[in-house]
The first five atom37 places (N, CA, C, CB, O) and aatype in JSON, in Angstrom:
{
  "aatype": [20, 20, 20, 20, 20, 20, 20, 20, 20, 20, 20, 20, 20, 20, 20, 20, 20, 20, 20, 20, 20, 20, 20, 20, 20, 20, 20, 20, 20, 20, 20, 20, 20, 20, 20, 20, 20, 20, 20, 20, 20, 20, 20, 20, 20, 20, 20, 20, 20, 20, 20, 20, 20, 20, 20, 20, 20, 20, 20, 20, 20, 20, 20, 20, 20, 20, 20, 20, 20, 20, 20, 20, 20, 20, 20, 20, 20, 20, 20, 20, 20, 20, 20, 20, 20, 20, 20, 20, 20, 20, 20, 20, 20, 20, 20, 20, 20, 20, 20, 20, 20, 20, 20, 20, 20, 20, 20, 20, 20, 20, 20, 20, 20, 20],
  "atom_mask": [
    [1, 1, 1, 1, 1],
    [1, 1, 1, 1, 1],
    [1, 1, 1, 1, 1],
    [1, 1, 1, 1, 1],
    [1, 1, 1, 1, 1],
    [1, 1, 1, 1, 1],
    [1, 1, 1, 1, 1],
    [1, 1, 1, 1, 1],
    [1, 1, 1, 1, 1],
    [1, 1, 1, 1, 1],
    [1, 1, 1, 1, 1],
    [1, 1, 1, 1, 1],
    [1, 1, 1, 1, 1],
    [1, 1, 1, 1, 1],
    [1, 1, 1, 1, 1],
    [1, 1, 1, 1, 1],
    [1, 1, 1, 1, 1],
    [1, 1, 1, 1, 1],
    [1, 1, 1, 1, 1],
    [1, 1, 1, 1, 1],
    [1, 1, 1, 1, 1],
    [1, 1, 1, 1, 1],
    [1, 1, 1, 1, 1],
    [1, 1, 1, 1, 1],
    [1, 1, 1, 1, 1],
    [1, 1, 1, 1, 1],
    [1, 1, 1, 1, 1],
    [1, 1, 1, 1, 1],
    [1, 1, 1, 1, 1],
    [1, 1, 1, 1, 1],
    [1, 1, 1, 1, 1],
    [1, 1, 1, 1, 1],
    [1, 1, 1, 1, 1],
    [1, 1, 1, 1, 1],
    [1, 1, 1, 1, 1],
    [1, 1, 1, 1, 1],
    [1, 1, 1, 1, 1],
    [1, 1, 1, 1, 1],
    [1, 1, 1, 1, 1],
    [1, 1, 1, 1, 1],
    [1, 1, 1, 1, 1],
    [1, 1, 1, 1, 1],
    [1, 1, 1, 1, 1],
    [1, 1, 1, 1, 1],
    [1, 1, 1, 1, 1],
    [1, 1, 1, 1, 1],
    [1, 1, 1, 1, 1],
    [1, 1, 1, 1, 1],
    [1, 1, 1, 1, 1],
    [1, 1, 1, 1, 1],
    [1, 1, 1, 1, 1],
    [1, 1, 1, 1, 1],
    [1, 1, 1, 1, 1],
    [1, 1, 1, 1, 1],
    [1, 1, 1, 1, 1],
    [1, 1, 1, 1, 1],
    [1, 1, 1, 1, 1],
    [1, 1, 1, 1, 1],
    [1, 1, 1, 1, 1],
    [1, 1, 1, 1, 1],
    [1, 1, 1, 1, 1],
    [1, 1, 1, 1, 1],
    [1, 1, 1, 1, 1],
    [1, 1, 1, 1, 1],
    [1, 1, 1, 1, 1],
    [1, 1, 1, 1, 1],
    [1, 1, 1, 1, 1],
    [1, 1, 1, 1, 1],
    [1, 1, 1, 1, 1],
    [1, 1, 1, 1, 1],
    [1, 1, 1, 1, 1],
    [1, 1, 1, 1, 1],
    [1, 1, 1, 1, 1],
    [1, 1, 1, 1, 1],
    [1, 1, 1, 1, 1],
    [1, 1, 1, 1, 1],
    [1, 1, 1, 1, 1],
    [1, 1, 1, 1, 1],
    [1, 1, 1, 1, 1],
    [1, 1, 1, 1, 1],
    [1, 1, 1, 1, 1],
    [1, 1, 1, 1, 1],
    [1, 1, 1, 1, 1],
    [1, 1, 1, 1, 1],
    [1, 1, 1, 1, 1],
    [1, 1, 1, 1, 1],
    [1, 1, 1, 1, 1],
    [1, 1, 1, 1, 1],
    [1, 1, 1, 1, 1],
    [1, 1, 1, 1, 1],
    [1, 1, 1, 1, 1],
    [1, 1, 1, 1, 1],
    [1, 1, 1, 1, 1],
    [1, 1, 1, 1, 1],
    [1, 1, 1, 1, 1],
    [1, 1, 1, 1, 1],
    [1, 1, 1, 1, 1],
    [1, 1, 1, 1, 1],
    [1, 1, 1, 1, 1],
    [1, 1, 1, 1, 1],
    [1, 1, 1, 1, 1],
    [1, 1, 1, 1, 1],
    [1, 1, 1, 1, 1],
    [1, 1, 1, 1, 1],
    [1, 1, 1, 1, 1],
    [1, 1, 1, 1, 1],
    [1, 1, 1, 1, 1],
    [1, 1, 1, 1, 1],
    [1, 1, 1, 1, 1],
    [1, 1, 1, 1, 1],
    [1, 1, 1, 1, 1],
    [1, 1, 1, 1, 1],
    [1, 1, 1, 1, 1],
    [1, 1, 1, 1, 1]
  ],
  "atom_positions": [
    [[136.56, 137.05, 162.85], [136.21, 137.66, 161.6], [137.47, 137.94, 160.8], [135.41, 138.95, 161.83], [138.49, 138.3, 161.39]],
    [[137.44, 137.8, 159.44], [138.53, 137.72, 158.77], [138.92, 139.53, 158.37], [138.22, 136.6, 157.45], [138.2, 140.1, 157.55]],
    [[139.91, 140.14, 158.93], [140.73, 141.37, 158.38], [141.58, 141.94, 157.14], [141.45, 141.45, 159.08], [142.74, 142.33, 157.25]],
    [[140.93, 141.93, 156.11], [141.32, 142.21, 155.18], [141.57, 143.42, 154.99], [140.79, 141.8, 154.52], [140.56, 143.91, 155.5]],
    [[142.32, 144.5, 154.54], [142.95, 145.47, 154.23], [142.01, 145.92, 152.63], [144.65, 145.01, 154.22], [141.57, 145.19, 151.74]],
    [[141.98, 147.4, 152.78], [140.86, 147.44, 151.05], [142.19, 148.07, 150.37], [138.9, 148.9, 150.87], [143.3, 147.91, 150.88]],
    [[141.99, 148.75, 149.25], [142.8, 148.94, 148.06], [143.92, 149.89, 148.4], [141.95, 149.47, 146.87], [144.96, 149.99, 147.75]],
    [[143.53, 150.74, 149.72], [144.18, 151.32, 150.28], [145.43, 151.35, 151.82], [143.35, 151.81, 150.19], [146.16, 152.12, 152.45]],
    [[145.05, 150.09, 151.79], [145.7, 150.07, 153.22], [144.73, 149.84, 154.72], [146.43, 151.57, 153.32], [145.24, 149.44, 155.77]],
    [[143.73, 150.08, 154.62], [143.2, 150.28, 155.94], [141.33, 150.17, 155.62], [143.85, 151.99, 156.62], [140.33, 150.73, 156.07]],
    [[141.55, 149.37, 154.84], [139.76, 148.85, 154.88], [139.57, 147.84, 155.86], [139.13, 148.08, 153.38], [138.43, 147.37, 155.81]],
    [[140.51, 147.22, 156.97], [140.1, 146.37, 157.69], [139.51, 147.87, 158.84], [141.39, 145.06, 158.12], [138.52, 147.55, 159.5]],
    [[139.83, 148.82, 159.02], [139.89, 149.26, 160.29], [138.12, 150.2, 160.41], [141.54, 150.32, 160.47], [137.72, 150.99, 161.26]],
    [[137.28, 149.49, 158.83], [136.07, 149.96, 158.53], [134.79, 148.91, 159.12], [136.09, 150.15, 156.96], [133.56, 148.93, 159.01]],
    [[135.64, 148.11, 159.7], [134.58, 146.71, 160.57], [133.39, 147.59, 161.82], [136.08, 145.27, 161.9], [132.37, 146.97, 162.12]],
    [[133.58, 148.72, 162.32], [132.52, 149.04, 162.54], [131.94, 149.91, 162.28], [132.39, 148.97, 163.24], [132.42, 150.93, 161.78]],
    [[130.41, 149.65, 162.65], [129.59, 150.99, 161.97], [129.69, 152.18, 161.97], [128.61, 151.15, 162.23], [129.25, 152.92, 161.09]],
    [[130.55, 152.65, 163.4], [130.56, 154.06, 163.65], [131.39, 154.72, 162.58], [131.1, 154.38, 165.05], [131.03, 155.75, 162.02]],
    [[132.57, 154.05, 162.3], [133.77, 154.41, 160.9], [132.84, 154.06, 159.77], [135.48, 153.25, 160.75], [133.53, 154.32, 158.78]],
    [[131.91, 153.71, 159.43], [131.19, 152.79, 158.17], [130.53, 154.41, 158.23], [129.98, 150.89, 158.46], [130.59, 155.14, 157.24]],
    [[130.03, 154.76, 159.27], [128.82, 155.67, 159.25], [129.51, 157.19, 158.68], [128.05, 155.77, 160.99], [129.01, 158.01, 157.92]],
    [[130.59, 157.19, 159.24], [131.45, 158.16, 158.93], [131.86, 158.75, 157.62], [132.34, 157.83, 159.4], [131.69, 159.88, 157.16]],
    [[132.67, 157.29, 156.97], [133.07, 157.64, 155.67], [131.85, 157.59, 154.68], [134.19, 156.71, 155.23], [131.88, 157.55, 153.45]],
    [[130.93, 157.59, 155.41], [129.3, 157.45, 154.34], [128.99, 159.2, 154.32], [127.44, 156.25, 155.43], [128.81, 159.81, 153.27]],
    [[128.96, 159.88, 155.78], [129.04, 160.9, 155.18], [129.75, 161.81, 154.86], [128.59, 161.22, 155.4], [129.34, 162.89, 154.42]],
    [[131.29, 161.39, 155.07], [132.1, 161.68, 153.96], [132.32, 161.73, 152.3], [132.68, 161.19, 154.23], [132.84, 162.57, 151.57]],
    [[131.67, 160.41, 152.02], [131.6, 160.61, 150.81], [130.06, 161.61, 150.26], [131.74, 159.12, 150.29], [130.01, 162.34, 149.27]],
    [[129.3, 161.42, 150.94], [127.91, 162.11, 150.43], [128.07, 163.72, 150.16], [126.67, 161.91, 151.66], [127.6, 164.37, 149.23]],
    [[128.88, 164.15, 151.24], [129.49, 165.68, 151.79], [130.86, 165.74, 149.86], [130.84, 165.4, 154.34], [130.95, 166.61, 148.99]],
    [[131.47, 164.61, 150.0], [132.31, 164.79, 149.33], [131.32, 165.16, 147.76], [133.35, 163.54, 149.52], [131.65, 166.18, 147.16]],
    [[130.4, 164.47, 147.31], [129.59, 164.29, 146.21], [129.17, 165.81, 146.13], [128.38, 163.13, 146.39], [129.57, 166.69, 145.36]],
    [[128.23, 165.84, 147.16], [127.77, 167.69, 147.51], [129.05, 168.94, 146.97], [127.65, 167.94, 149.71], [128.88, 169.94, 146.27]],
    [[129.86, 168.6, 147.38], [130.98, 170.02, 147.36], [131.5, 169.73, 146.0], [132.47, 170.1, 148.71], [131.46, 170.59, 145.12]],
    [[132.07, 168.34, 145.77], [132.32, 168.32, 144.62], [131.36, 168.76, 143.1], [132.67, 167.21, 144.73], [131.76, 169.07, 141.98]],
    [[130.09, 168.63, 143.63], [128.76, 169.07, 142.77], [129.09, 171.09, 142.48], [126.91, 168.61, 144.08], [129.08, 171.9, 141.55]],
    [[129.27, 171.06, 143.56], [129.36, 172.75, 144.06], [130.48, 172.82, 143.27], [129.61, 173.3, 145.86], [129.98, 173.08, 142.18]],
    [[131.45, 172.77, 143.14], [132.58, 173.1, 142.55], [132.2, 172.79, 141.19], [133.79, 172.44, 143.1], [131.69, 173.71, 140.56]],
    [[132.33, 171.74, 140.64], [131.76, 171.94, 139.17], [130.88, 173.15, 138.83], [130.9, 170.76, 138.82], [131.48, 174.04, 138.22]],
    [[130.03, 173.29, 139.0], [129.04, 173.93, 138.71], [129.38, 175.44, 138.88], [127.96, 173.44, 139.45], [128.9, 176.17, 138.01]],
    [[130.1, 176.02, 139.81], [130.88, 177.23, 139.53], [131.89, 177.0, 138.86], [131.28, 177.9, 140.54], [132.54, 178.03, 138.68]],
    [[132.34, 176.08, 138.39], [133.41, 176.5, 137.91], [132.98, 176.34, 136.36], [134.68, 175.74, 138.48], [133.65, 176.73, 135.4]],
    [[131.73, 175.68, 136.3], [130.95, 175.93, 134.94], [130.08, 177.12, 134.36], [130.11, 175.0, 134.89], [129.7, 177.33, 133.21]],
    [[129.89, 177.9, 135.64], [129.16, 179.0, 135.36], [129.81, 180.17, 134.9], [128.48, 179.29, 136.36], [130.95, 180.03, 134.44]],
    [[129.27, 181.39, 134.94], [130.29, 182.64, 134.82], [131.75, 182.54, 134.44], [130.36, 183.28, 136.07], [132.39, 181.86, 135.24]],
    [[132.31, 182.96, 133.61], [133.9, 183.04, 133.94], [134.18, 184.35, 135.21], [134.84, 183.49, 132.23], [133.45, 185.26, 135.61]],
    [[135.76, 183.89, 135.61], [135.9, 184.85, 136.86], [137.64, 184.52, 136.3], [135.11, 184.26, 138.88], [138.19, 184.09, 135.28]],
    [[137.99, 184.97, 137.55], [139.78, 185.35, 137.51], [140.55, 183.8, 137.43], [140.44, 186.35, 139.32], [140.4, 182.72, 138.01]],
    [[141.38, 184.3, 136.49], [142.31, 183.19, 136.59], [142.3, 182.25, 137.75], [143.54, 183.69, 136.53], [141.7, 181.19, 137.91]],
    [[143.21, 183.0, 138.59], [143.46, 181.73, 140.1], [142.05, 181.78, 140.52], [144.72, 182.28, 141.78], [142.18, 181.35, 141.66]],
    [[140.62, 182.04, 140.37], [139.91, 181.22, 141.26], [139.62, 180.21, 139.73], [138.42, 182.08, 142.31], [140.25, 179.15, 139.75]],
    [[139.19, 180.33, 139.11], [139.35, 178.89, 138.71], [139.83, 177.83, 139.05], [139.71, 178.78, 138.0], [139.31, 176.84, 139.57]],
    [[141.51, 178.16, 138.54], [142.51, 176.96, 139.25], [142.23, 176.44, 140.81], [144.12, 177.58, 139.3], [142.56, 175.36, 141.3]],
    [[141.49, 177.62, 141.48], [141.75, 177.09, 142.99], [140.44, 176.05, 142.82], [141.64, 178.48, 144.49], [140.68, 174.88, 143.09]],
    [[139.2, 176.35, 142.45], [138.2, 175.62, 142.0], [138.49, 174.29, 141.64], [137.67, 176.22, 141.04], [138.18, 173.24, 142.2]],
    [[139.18, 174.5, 140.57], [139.89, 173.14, 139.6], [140.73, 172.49, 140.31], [140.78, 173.49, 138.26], [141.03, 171.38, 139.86]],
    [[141.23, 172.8, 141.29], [142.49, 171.91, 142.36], [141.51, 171.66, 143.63], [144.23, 173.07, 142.97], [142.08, 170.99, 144.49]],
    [[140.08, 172.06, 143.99], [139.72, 171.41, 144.8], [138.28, 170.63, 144.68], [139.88, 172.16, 145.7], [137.52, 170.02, 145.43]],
    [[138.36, 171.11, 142.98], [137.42, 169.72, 142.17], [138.15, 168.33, 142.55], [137.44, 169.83, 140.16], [137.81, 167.46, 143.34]],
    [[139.26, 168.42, 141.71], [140.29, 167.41, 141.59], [140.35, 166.62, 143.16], [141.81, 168.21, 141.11], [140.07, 165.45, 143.4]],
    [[140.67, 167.34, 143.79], [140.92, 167.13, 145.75], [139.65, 166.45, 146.49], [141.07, 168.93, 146.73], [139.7, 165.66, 147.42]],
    [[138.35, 167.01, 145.76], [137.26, 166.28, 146.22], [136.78, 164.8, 145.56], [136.21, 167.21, 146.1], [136.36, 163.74, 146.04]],
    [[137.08, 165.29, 144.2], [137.46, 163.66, 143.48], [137.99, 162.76, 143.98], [138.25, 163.55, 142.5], [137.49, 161.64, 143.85]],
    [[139.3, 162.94, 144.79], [140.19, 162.05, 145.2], [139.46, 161.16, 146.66], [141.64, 162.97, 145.49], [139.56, 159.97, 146.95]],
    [[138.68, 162.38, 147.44], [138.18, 161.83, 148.33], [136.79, 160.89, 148.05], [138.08, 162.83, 149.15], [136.44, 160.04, 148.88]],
    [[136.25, 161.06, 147.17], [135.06, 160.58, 146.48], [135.54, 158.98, 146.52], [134.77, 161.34, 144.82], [135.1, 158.02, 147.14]],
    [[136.42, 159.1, 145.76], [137.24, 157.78, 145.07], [137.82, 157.16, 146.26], [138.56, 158.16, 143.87], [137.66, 155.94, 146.37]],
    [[138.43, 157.75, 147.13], [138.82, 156.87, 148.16], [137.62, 155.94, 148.87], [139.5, 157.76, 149.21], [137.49, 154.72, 148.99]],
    [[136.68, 157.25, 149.33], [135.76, 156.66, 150.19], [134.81, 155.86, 149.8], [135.21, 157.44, 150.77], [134.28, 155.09, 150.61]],
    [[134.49, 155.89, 148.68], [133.79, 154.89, 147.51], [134.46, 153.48, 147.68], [134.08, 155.47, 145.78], [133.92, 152.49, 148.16]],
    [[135.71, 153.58, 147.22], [136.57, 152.33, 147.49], [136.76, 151.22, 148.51], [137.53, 152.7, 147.49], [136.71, 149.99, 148.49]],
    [[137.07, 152.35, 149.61], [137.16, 152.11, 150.43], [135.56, 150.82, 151.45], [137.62, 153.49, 150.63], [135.45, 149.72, 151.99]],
    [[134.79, 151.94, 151.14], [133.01, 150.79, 151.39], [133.1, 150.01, 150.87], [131.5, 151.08, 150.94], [132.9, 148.87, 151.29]],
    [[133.54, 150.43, 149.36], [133.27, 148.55, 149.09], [134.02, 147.81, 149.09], [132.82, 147.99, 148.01], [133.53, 146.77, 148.67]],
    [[135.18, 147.67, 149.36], [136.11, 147.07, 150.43], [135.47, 146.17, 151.23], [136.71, 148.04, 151.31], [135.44, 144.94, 151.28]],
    [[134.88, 147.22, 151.98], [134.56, 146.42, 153.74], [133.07, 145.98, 153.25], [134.5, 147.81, 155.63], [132.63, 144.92, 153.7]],
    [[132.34, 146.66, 152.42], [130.82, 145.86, 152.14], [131.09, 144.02, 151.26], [129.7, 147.23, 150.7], [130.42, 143.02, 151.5]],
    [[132.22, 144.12, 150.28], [132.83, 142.76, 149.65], [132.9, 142.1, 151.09], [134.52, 142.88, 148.7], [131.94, 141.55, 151.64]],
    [[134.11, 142.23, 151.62], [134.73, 141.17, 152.83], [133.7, 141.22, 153.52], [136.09, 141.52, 153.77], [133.22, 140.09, 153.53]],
    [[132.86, 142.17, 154.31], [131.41, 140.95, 154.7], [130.8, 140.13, 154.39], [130.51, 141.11, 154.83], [130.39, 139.15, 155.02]],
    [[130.59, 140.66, 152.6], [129.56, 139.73, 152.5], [129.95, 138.46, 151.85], [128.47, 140.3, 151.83], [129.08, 137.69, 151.44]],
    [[131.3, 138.18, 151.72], [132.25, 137.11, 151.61], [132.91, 136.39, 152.34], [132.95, 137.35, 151.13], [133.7, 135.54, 151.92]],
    [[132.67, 136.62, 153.59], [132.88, 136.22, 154.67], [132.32, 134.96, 155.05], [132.59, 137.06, 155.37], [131.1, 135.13, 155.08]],
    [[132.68, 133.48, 155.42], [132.34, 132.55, 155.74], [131.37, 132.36, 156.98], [133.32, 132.06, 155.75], [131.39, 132.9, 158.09]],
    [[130.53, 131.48, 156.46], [129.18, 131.93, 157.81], [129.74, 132.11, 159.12], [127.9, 130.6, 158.15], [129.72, 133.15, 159.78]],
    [[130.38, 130.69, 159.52], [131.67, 130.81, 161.02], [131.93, 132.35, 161.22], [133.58, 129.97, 160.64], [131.48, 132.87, 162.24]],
    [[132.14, 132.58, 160.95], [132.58, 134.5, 160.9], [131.61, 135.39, 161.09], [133.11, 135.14, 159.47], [131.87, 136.51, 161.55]],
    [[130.57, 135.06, 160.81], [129.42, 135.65, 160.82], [128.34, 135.77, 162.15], [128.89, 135.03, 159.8], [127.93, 134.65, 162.45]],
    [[127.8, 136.78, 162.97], [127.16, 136.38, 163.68], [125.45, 136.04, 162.87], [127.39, 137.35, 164.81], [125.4, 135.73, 161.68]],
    [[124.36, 136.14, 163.59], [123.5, 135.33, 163.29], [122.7, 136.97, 162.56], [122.82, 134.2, 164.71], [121.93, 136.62, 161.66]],
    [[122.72, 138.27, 162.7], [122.2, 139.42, 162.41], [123.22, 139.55, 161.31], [122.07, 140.51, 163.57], [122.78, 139.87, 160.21]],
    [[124.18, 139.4, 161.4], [125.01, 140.39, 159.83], [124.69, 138.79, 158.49], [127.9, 140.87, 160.26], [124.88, 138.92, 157.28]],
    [[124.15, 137.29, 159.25], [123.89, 136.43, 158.2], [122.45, 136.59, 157.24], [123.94, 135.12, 158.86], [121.93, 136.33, 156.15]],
    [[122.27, 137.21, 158.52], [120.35, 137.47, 157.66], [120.47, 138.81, 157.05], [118.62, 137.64, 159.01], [119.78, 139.11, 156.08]],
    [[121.21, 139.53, 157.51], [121.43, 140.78, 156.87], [121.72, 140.67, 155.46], [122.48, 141.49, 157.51], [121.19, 141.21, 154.49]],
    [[122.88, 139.67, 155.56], [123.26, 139.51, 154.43], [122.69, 138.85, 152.71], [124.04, 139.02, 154.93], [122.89, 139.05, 151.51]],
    [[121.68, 137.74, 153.87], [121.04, 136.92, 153.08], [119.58, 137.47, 152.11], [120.74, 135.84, 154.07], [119.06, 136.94, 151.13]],
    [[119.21, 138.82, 152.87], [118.46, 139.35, 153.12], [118.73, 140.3, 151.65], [118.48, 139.75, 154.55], [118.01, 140.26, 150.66]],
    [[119.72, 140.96, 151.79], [120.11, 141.54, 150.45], [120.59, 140.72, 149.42], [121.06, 142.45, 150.59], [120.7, 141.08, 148.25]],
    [[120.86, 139.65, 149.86], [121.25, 138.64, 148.06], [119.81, 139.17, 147.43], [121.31, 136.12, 148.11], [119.62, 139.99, 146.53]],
    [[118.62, 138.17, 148.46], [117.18, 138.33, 147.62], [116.74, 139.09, 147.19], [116.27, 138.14, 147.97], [115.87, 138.99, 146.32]],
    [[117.45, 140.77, 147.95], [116.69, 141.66, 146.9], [117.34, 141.77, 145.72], [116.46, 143.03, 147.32], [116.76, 142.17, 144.72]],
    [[118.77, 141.37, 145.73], [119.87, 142.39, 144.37], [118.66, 141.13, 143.53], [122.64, 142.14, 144.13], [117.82, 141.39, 142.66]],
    [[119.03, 139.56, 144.27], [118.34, 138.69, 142.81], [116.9, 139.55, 142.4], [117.79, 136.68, 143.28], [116.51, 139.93, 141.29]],
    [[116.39, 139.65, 143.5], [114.77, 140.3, 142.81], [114.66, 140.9, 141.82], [114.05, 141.24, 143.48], [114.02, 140.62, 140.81]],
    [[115.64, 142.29, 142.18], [115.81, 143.36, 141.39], [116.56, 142.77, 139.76], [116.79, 144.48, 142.36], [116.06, 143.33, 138.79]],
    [[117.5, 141.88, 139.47], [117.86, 141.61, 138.75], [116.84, 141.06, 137.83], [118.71, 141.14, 139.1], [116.88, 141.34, 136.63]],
    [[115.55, 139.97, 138.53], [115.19, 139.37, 137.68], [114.21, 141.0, 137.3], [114.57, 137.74, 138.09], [114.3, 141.51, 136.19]],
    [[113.52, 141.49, 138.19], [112.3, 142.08, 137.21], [113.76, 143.16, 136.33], [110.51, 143.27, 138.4], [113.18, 144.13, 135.84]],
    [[114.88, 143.24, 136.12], [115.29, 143.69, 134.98], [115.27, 142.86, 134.23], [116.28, 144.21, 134.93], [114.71, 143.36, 133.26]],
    [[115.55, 141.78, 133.99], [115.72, 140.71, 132.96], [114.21, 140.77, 132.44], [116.28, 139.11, 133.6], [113.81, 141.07, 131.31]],
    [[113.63, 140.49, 133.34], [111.79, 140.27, 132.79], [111.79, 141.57, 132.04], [110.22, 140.24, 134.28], [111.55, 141.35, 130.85]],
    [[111.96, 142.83, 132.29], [111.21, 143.69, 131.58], [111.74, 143.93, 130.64], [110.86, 144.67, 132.06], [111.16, 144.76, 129.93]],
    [[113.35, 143.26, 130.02], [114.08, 143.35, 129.11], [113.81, 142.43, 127.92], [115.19, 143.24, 129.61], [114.09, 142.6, 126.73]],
    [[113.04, 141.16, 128.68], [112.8, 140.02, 127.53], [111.54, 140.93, 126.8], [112.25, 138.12, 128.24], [110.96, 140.49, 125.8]]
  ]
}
């Protein structure tokens, strides 16, 4: 299987599920807190430094958002770009499996757009 590296350095080391499964709920956790933080820091005013501390771990959860975002699709691209040879016979149907839906989904947008 071909090891490609994602934007960061280390999207090859996302080849299995258990790390796949991980930074999934990393980012979901990351979405959640980062939600949380906005939202106080939109509500009520309060003291100076908790804001800023708010606002520096908005920013901090952003960063992780963005990594781990990146990072998936990294390793979701290089699968599914991956030459069949490379492929066992479950991650080909897997794969093939989701072309047909994205096309599905694409056409009934197109259809309901014409």
């Amino acid at each position: 299987m071909q090891q490609t590296a994602g934007p960061f350095g280390f999207g090859a080391s996302f080849r299995t599920a258990g790390a796949r499964r991980g930074t999934v709920v990393g980012l979901y956790a990351g979405y959640a807190a980062l939600a949380a933080c906005l939202a106080a820091l939109a509500g009520r005013p309060g003291p100076y430094a908790a804001r800023l501390f708010l606002a520096a771990a908005a920013l901090l959860l952003l960063l992780v958002v963005i990594v781990c975002g990146a990072s998936l699709q990294t390793v979701g691209r290089s699968i599914a770009d991956d030459a069949d040879p490379a492929l066992d016979e479950r991650q080909r149907a897997l794969r093939d499996a989701a072309y047909r839906a994205a096309y599905r989904a694409v056409a009934a947008v197109a259809a309901a757009a014409a």
